[in-house]
C-alpha positions as CSV (number, residue, x, y, z in Angstrom):
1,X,-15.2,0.3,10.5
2,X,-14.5,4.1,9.2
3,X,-14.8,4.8,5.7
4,X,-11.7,5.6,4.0
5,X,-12.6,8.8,2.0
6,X,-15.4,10.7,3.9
7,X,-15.1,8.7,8.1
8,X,-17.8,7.5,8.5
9,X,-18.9,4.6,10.3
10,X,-19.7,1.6,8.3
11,X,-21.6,-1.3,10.0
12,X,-19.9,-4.5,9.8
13,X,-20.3,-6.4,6.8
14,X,-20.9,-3.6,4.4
15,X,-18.2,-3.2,1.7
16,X,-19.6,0.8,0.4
17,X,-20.0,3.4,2.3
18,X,-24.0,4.0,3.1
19,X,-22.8,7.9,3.0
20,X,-20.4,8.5,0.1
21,X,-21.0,5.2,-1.9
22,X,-17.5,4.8,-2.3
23,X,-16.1,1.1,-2.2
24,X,-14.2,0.2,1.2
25,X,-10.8,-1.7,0.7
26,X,-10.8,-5.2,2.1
27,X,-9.6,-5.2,5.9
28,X,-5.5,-5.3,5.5
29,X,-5.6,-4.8,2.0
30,X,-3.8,-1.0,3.0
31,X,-1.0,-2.2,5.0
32,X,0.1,-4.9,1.9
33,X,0.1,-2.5,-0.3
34,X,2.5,-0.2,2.0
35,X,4.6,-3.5,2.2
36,X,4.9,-4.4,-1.5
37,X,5.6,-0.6,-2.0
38,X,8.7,-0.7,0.8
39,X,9.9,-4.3,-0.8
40,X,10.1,-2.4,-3.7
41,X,11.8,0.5,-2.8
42,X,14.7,-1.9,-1.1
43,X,15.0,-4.1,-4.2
44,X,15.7,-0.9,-6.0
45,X,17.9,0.6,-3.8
46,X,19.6,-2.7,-3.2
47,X,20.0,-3.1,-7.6
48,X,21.3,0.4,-7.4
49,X,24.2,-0.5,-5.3
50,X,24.9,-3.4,-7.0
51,X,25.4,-1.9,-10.3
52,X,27.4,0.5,-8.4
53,X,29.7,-1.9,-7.2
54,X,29.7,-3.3,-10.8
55,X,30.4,-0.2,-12.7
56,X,33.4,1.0,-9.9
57,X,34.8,-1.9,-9.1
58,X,36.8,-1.8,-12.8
């Protein structure tokens, strides 16, 4: 694994960095949180052109 602040390589099994001390996220952990953030993005965009539809549709 490659530490996520200063790259460098982290035996297996070790959550902090032996370099930088810096905690390591949990393997996956990244790519959720760039999920949740898209979701959100489309649920926003998608209530935005709702209320569009809503507001012209009069």
């Amino acid at each position: 694994m490659i530490c996520e602040y200063c790259e460098t390589e982290i035996p297996i099994g070790l959550s902090v960095c032996p370099a930088c001390r810096k905690p390591q996220s949990a393997p996956g952990q990244t790519d959720r949180r760039a999920l949740w953030f898209v979701l959100i993005v489309v649920v926003m965009f998608g209530i935005a052109v709702a209320e569009h539809h809503l507001v012209f549709s009069h």
